[in-house]
PDB file with SEQRES, HELIX, SHEET and CRYST1 records, atoms N, CA, C and O in Angstrom:
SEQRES   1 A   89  UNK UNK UNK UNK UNK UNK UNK UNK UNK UNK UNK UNK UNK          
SEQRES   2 A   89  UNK UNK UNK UNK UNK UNK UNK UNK UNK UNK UNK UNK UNK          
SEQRES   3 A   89  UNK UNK UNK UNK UNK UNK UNK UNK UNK UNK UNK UNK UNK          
SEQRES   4 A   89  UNK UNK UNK UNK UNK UNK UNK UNK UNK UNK UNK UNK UNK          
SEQRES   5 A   89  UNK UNK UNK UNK UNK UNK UNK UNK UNK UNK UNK UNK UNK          
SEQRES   6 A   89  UNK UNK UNK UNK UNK UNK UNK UNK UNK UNK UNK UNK UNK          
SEQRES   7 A   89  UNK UNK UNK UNK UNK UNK UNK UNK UNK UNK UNK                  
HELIX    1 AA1 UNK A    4  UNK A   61  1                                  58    
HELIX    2 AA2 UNK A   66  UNK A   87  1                                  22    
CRYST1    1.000    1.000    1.000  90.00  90.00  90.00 P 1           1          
ATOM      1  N   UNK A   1      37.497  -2.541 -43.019  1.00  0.00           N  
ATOM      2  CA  UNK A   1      38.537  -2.044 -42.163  1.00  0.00           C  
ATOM      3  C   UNK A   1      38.190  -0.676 -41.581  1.00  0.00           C  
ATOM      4  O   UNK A   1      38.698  -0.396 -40.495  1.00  0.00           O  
ATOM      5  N   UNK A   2      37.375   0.222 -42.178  1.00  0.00           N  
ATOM      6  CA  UNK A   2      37.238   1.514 -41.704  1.00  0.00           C  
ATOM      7  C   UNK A   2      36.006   1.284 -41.088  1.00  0.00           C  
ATOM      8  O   UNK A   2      35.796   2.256 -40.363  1.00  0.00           O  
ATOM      9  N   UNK A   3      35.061   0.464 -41.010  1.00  0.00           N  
ATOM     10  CA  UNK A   3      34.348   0.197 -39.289  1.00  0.00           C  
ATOM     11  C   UNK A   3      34.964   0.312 -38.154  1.00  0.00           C  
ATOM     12  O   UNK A   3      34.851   1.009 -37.145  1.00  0.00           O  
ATOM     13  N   UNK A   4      36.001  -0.961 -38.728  1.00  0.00           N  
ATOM     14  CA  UNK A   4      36.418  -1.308 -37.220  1.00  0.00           C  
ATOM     15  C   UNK A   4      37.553  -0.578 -37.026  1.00  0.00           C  
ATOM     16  O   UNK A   4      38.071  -0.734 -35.920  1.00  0.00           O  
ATOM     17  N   UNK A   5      38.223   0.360 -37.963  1.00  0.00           N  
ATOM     18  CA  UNK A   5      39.050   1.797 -37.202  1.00  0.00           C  
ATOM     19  C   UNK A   5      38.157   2.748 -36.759  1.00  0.00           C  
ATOM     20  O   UNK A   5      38.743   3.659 -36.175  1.00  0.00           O  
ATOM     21  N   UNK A   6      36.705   2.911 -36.825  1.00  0.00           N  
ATOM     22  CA  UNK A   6      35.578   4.251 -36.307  1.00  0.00           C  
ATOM     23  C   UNK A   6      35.243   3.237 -34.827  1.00  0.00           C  
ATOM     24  O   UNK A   6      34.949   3.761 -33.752  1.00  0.00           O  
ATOM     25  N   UNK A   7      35.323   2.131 -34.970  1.00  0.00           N  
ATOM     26  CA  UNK A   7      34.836   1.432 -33.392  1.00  0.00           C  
ATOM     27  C   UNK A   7      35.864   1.526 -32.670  1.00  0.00           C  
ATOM     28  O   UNK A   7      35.705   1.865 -31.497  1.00  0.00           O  
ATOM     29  N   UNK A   8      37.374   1.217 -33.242  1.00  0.00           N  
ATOM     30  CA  UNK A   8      38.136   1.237 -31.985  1.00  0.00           C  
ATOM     31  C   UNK A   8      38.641   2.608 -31.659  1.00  0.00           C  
ATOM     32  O   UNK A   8      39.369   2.831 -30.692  1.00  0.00           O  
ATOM     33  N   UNK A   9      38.279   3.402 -32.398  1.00  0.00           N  
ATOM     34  CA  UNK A   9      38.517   5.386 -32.303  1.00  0.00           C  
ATOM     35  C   UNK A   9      37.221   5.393 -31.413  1.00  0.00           C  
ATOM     36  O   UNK A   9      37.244   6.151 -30.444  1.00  0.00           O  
ATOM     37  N   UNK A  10      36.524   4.926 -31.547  1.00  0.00           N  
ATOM     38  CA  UNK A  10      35.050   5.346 -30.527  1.00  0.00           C  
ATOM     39  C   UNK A  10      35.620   4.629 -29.426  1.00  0.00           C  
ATOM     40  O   UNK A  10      35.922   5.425 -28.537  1.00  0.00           O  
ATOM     41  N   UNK A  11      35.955   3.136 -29.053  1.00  0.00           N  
ATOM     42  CA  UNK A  11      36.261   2.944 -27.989  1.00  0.00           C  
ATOM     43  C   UNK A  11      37.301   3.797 -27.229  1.00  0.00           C  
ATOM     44  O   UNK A  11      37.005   4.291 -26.141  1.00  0.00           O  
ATOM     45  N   UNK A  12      38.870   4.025 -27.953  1.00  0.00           N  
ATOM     46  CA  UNK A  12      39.295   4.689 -27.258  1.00  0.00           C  
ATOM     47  C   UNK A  12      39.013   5.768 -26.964  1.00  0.00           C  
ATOM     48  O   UNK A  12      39.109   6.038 -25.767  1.00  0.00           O  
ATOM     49  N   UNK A  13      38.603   6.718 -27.800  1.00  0.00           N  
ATOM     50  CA  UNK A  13      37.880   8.476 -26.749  1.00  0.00           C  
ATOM     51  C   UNK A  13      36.765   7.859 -25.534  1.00  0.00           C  
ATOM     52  O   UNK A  13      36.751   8.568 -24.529  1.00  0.00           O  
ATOM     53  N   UNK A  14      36.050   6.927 -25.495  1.00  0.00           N  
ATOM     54  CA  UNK A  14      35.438   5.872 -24.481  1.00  0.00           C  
ATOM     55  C   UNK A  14      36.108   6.275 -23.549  1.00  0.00           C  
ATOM     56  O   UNK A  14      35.825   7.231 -22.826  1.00  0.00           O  
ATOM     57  N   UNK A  15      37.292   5.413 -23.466  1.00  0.00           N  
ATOM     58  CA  UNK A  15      38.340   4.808 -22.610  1.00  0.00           C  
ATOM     59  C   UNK A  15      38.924   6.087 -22.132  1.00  0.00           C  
ATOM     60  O   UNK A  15      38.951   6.093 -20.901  1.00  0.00           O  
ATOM     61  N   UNK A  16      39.402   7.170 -22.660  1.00  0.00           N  
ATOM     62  CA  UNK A  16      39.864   7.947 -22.656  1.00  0.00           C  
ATOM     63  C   UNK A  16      38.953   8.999 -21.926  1.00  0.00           C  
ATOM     64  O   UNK A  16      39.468   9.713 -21.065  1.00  0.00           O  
ATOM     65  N   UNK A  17      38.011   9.087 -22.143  1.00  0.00           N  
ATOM     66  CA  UNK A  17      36.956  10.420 -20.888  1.00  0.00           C  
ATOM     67  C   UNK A  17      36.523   9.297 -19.499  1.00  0.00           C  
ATOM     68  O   UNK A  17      36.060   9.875 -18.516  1.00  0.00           O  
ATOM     69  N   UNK A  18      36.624   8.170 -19.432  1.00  0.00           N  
ATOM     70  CA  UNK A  18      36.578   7.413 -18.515  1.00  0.00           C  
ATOM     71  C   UNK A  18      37.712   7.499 -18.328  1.00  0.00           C  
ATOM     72  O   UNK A  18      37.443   8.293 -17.427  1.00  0.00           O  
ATOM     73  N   UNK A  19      39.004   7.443 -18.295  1.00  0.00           N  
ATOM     74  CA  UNK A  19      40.771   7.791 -17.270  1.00  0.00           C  
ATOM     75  C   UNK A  19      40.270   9.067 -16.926  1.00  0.00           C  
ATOM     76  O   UNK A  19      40.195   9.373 -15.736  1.00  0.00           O  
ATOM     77  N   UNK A  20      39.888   9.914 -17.886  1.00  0.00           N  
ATOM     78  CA  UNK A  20      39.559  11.600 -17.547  1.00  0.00           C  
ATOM     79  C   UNK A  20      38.498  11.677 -16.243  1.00  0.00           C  
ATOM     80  O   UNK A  20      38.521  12.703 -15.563  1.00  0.00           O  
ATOM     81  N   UNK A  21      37.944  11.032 -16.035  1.00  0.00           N  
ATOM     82  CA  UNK A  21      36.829  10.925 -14.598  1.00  0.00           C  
ATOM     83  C   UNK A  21      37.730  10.131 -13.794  1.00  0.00           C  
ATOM     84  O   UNK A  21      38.153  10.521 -12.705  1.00  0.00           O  
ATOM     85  N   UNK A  22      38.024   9.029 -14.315  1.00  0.00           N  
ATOM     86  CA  UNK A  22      38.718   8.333 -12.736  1.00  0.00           C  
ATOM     87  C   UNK A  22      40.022   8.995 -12.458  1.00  0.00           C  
ATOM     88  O   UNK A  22      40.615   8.461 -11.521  1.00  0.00           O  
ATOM     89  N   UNK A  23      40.690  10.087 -13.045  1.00  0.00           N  
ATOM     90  CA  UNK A  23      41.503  10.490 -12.504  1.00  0.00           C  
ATOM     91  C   UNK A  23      40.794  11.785 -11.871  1.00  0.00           C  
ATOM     92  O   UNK A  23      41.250  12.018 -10.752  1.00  0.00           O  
ATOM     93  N   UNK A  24      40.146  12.377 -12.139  1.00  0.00           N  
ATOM     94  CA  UNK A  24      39.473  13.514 -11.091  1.00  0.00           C  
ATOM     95  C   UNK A  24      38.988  12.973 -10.690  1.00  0.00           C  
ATOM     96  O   UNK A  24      38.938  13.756  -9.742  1.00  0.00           O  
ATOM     97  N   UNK A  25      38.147  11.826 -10.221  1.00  0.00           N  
ATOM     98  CA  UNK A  25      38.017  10.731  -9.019  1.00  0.00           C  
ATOM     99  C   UNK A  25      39.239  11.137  -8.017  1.00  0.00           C  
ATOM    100  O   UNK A  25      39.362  11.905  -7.063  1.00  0.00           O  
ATOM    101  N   UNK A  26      40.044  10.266  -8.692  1.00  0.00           N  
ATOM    102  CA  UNK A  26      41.068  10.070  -7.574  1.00  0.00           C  
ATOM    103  C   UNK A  26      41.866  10.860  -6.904  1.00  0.00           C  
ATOM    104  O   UNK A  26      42.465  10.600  -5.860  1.00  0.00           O  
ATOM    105  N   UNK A  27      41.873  12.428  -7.893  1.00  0.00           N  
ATOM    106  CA  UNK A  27      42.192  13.797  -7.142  1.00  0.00           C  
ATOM    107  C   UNK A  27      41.280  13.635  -5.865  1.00  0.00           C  
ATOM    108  O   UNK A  27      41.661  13.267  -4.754  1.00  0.00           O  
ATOM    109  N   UNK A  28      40.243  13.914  -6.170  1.00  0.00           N  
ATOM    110  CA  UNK A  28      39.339  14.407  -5.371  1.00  0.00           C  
ATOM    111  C   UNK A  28      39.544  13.443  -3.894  1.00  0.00           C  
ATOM    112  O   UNK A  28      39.628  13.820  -2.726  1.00  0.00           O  
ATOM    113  N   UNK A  29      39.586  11.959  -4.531  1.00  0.00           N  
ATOM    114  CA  UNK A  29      39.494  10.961  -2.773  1.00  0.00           C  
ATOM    115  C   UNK A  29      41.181  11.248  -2.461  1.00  0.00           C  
ATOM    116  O   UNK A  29      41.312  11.120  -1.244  1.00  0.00           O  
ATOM    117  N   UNK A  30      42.307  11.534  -2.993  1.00  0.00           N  
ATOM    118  CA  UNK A  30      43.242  12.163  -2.184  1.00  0.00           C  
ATOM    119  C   UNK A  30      43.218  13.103  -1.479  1.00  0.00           C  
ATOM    120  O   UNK A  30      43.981  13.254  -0.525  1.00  0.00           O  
ATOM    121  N   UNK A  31      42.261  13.965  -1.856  1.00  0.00           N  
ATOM    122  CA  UNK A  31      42.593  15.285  -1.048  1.00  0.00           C  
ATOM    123  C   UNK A  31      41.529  15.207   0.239  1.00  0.00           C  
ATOM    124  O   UNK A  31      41.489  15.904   1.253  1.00  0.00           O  
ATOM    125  N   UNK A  32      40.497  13.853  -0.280  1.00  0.00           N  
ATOM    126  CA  UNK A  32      39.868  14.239   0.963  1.00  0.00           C  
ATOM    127  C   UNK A  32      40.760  12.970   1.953  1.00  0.00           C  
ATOM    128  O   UNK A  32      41.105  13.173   3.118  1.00  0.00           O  
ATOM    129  N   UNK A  33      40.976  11.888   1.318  1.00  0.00           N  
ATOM    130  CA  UNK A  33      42.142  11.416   2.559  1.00  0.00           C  
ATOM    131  C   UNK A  33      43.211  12.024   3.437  1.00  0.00           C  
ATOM    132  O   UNK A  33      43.722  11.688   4.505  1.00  0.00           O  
ATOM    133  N   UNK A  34      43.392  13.195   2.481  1.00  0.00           N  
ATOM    134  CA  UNK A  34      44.876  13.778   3.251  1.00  0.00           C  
ATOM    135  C   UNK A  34      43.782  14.405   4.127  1.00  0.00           C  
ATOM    136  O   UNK A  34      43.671  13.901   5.245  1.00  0.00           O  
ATOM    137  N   UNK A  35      42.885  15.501   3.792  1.00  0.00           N  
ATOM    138  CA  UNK A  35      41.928  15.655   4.911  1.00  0.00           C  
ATOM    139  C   UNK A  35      41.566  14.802   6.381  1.00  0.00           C  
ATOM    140  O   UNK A  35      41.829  14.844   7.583  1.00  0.00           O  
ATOM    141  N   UNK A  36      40.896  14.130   5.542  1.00  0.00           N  
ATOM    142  CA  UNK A  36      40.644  13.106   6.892  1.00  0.00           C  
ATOM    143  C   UNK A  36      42.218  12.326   8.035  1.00  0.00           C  
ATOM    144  O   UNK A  36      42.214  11.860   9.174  1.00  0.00           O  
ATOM    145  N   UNK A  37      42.884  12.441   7.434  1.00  0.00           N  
ATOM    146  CA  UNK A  37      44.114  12.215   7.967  1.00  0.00           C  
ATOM    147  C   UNK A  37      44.647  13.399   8.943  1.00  0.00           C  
ATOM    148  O   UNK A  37      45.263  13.188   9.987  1.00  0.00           O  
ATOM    149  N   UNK A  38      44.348  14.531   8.492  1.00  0.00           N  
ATOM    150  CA  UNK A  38      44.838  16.008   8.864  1.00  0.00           C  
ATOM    151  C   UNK A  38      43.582  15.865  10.304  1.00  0.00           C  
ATOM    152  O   UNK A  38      43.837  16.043  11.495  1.00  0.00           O  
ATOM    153  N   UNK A  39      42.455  15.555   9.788  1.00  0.00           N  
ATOM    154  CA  UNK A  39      41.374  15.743  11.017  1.00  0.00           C  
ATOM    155  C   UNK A  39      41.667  14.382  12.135  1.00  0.00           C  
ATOM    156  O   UNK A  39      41.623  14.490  13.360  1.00  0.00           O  
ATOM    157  N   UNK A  40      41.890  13.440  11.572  1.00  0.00           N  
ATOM    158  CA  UNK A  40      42.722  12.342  12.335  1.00  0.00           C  
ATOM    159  C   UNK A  40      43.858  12.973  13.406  1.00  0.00           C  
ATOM    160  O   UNK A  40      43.838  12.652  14.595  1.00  0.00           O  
ATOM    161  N   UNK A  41      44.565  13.638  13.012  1.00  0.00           N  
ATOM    162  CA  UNK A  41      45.726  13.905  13.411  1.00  0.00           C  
ATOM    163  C   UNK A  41      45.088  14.745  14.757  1.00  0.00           C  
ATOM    164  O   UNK A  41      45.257  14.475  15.946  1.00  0.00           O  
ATOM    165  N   UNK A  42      44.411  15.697  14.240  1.00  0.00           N  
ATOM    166  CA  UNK A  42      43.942  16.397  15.434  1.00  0.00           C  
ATOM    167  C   UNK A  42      43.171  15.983  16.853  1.00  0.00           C  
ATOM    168  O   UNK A  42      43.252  16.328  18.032  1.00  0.00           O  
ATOM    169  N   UNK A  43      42.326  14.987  16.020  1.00  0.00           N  
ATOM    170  CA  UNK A  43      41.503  14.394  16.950  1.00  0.00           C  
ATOM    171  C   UNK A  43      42.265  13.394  18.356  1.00  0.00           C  
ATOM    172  O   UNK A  43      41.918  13.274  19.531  1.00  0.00           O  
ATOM    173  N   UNK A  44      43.354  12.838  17.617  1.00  0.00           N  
ATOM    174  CA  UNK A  44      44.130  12.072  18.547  1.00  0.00           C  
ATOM    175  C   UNK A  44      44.921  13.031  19.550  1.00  0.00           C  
ATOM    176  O   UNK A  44      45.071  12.692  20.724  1.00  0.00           O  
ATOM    177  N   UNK A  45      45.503  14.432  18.979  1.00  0.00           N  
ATOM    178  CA  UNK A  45      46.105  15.163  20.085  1.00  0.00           C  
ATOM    179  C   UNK A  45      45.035  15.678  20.740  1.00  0.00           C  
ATOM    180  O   UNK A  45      45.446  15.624  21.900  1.00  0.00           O  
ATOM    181  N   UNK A  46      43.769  16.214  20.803  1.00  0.00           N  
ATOM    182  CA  UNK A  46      42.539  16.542  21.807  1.00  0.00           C  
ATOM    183  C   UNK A  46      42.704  15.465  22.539  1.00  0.00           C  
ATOM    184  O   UNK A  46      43.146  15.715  23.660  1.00  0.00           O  
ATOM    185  N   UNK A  47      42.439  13.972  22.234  1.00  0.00           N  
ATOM    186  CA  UNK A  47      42.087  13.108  22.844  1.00  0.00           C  
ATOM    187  C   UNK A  47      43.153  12.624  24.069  1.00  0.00           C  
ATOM    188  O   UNK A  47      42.916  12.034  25.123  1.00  0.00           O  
ATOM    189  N   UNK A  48      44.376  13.100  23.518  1.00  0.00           N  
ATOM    190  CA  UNK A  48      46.057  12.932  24.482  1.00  0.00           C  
ATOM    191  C   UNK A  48      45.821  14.040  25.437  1.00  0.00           C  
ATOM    192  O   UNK A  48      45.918  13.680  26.610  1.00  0.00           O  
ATOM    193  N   UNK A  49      45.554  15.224  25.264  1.00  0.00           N  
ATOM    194  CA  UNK A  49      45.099  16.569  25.969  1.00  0.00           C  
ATOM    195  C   UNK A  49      43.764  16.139  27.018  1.00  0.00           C  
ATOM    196  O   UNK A  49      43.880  16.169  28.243  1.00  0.00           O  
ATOM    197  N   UNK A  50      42.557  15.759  26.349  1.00  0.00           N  
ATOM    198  CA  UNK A  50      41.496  15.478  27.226  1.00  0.00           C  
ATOM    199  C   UNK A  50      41.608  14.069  28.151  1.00  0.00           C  
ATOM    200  O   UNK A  50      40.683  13.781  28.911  1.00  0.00           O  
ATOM    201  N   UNK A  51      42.841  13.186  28.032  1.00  0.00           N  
ATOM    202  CA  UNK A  51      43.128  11.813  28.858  1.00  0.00           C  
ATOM    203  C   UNK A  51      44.204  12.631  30.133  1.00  0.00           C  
ATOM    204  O   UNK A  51      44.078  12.101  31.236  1.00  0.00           O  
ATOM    205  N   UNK A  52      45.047  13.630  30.097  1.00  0.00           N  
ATOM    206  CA  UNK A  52      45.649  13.831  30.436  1.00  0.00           C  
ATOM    207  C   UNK A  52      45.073  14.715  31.368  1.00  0.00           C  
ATOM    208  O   UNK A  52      45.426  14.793  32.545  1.00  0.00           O  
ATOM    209  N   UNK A  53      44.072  15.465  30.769  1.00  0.00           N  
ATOM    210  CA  UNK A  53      43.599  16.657  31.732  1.00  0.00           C  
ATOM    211  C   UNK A  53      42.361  15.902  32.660  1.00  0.00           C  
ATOM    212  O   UNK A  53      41.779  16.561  33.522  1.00  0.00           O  
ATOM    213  N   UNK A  54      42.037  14.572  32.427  1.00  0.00           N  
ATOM    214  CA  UNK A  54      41.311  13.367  33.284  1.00  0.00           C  
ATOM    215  C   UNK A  54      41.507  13.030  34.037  1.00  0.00           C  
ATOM    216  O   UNK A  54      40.723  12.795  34.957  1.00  0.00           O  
ATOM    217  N   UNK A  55      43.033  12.785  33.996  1.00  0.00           N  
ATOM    218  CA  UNK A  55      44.332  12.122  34.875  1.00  0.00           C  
ATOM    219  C   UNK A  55      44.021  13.204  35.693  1.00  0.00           C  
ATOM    220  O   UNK A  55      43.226  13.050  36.620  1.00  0.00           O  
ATOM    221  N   UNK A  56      44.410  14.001  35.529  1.00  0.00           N  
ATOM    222  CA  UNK A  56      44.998  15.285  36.586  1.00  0.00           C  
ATOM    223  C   UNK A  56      43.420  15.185  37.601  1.00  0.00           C  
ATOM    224  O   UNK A  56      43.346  15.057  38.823  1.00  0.00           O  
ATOM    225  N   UNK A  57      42.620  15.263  36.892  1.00  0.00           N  
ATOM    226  CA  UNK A  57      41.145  16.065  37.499  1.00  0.00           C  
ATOM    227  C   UNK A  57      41.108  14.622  38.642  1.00  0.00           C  
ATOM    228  O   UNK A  57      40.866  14.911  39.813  1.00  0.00           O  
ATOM    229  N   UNK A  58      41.331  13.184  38.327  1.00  0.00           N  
ATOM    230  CA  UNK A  58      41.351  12.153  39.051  1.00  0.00           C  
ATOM    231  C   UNK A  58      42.327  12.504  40.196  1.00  0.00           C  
ATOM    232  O   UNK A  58      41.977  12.499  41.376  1.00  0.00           O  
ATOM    233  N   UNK A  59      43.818  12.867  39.690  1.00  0.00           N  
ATOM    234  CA  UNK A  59      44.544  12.879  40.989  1.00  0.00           C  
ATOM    235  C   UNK A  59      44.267  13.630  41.938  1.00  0.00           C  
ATOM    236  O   UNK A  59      44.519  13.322  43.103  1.00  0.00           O  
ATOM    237  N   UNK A  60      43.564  15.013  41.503  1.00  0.00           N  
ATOM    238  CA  UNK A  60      42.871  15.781  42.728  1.00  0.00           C  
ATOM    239  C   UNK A  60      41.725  15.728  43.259  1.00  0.00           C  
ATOM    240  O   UNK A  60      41.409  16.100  44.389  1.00  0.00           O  
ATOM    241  N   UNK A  61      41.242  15.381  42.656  1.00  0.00           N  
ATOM    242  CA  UNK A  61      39.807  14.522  43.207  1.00  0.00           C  
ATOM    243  C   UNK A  61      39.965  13.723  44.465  1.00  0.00           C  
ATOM    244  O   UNK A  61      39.273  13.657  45.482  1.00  0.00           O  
ATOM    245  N   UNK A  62      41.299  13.019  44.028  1.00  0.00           N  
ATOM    246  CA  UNK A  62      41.635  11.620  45.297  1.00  0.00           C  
ATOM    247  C   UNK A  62      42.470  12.462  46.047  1.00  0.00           C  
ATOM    248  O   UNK A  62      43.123  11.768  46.828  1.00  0.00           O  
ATOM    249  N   UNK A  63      42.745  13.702  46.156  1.00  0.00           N  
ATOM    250  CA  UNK A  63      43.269  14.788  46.895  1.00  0.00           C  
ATOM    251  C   UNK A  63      42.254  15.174  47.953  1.00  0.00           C  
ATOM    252  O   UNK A  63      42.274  14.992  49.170  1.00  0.00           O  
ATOM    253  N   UNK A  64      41.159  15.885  46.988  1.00  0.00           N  
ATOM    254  CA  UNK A  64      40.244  16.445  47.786  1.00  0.00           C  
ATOM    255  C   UNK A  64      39.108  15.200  48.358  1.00  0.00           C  
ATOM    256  O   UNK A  64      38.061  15.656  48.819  1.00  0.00           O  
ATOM    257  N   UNK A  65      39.221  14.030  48.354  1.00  0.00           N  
ATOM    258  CA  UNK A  65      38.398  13.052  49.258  1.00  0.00           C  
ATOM    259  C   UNK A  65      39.457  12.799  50.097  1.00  0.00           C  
ATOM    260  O   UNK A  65      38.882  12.404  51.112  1.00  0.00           O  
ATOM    261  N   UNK A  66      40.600  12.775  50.315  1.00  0.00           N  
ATOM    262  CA  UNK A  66      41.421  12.614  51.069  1.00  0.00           C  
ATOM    263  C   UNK A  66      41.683  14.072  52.372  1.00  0.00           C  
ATOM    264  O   UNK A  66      42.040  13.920  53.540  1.00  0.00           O  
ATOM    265  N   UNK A  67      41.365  15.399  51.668  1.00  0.00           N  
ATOM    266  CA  UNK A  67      41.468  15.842  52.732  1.00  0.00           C  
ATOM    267  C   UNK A  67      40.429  16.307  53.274  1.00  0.00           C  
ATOM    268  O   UNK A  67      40.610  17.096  54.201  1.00  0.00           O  
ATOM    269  N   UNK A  68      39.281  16.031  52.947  1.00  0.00           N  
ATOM    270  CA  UNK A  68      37.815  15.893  52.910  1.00  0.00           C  
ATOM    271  C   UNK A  68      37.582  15.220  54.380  1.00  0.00           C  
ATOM    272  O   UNK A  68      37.033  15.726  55.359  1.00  0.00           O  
ATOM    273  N   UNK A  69      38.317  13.593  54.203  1.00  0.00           N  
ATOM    274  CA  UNK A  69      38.263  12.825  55.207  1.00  0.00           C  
ATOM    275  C   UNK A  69      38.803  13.448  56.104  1.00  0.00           C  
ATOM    276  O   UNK A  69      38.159  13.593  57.143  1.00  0.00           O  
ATOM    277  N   UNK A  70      40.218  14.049  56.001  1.00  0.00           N  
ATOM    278  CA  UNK A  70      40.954  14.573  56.990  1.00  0.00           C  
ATOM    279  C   UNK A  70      40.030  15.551  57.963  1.00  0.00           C  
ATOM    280  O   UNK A  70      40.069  15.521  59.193  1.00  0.00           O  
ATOM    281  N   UNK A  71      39.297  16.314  57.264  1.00  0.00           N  
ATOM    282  CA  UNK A  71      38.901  17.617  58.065  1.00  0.00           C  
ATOM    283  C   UNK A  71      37.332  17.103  58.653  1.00  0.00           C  
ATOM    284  O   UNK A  71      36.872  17.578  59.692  1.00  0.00           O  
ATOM    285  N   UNK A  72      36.557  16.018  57.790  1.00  0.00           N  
ATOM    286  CA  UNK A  72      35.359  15.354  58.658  1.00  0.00           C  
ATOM    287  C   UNK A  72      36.094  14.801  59.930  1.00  0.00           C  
ATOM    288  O   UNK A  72      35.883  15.072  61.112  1.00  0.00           O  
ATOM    289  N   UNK A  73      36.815  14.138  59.490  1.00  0.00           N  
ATOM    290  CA  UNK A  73      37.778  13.698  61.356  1.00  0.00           C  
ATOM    291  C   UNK A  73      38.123  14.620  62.184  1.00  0.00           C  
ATOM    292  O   UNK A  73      38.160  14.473  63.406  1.00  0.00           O  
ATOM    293  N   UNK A  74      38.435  15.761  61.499  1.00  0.00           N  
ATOM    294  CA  UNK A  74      38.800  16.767  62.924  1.00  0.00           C  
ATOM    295  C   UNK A  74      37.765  17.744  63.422  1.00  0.00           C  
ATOM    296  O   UNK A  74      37.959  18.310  64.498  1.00  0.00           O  
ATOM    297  N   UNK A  75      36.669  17.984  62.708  1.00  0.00           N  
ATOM    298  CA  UNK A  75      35.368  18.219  63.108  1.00  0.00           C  
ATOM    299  C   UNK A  75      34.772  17.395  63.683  1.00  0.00           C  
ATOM    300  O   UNK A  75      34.222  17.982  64.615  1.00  0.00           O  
ATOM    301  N   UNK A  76      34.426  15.929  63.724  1.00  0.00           N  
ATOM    302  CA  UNK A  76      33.990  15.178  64.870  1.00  0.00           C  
ATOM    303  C   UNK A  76      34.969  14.908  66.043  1.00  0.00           C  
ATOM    304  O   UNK A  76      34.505  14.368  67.047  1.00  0.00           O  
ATOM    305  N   UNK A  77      36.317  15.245  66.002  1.00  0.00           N  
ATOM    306  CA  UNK A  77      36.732  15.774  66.815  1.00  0.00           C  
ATOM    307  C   UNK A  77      36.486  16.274  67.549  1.00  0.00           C  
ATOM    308  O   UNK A  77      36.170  15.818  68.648  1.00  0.00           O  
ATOM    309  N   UNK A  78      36.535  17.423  67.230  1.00  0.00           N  
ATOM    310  CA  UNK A  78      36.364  19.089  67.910  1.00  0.00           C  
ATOM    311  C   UNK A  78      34.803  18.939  68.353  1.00  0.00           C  
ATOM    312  O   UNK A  78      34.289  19.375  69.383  1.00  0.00           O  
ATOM    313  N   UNK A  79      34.219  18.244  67.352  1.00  0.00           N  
ATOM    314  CA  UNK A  79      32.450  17.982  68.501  1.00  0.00           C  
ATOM    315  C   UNK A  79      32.607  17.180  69.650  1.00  0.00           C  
ATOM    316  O   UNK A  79      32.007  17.323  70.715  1.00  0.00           O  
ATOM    317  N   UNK A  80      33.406  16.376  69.385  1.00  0.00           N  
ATOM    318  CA  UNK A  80      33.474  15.575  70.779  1.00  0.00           C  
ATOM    319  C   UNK A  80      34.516  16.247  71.596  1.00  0.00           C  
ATOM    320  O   UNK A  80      34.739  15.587  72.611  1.00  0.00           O  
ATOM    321  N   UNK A  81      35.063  17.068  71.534  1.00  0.00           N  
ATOM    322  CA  UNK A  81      35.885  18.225  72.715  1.00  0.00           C  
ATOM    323  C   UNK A  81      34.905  18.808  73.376  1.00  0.00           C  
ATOM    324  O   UNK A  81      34.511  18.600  74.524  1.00  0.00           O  
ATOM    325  N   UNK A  82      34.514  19.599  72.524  1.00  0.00           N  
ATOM    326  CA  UNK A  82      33.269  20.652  72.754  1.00  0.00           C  
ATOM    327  C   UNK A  82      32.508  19.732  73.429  1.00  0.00           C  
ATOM    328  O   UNK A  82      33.145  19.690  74.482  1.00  0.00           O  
ATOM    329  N   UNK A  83      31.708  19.058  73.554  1.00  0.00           N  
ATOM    330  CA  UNK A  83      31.047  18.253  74.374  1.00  0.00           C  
ATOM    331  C   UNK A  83      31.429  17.762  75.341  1.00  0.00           C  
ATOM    332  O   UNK A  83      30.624  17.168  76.059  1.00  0.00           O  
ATOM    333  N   UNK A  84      32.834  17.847  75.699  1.00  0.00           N  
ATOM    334  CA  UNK A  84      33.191  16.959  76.824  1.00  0.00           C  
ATOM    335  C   UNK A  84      33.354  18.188  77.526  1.00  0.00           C  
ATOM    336  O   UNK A  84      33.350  18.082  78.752  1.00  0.00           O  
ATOM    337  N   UNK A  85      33.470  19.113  77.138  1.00  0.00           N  
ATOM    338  CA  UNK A  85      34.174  20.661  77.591  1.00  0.00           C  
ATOM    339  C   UNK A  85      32.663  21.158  78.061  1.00  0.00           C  
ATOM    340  O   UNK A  85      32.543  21.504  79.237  1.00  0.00           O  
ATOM    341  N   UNK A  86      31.493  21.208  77.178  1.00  0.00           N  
ATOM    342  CA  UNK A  86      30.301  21.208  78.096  1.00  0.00           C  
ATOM    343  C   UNK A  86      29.569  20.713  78.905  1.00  0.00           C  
ATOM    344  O   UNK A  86      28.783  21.339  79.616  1.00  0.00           O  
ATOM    345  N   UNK A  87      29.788  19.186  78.892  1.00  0.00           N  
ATOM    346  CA  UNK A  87      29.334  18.644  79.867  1.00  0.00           C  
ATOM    347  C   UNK A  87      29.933  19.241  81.663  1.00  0.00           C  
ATOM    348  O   UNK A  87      29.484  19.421  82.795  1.00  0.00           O  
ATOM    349  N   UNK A  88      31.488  19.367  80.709  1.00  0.00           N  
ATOM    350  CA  UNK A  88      32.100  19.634  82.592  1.00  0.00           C  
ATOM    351  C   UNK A  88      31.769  20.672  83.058  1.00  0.00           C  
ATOM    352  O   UNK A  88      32.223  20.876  84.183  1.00  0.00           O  
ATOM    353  N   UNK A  89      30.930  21.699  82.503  1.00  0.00           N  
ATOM    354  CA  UNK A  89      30.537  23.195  82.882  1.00  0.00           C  
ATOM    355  C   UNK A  89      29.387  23.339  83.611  1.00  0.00           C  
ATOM    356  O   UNK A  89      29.007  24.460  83.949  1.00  0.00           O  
TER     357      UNK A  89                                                      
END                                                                             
């Protein structure tokens, strides 16, 4: 009988520094989940910030080809004034 009370006293201190690691295990992968969650968090508001500030850079973009066009048209315009205005001279 006093074997097998020194084996199952050996198993449990066993058992027992093994909970003692897997629970500082599992400290440790909580805190880096809440981490990675915290860096999650951030990454998605940059990414709402950098879609948004895309948007914008697109809508003026299609601003400035728009008045781009406008002012190539009124410069070949104004060349073809000017030309008609020199020819008659």
């Amino acid at each position: 009988m006093s074997k097998q009370y020194a084996f199952l006293l050996a198993e449990s201190t066993e058992m027992s520094k093994q909970s003692s690691i897997l629970r500082k295990q599992y400290v440790f992968l909580l805190a880096e989940s809440t981490e990675m969650r915290k860096q999650s968090s951030i990454l998605r508001k940059q990414y709402a910030f950098l879609l948004a500030k895309s948007t914008e850079m697109r809508k003026q973009s299609s601003i400035l080809r728009k008045q781009y066009v406008f002012l190539l048209a009124e410069s070949t315009e104004m060349r073809k004034q000017s030309s008609i205005l020199k020819s008659g001279i």
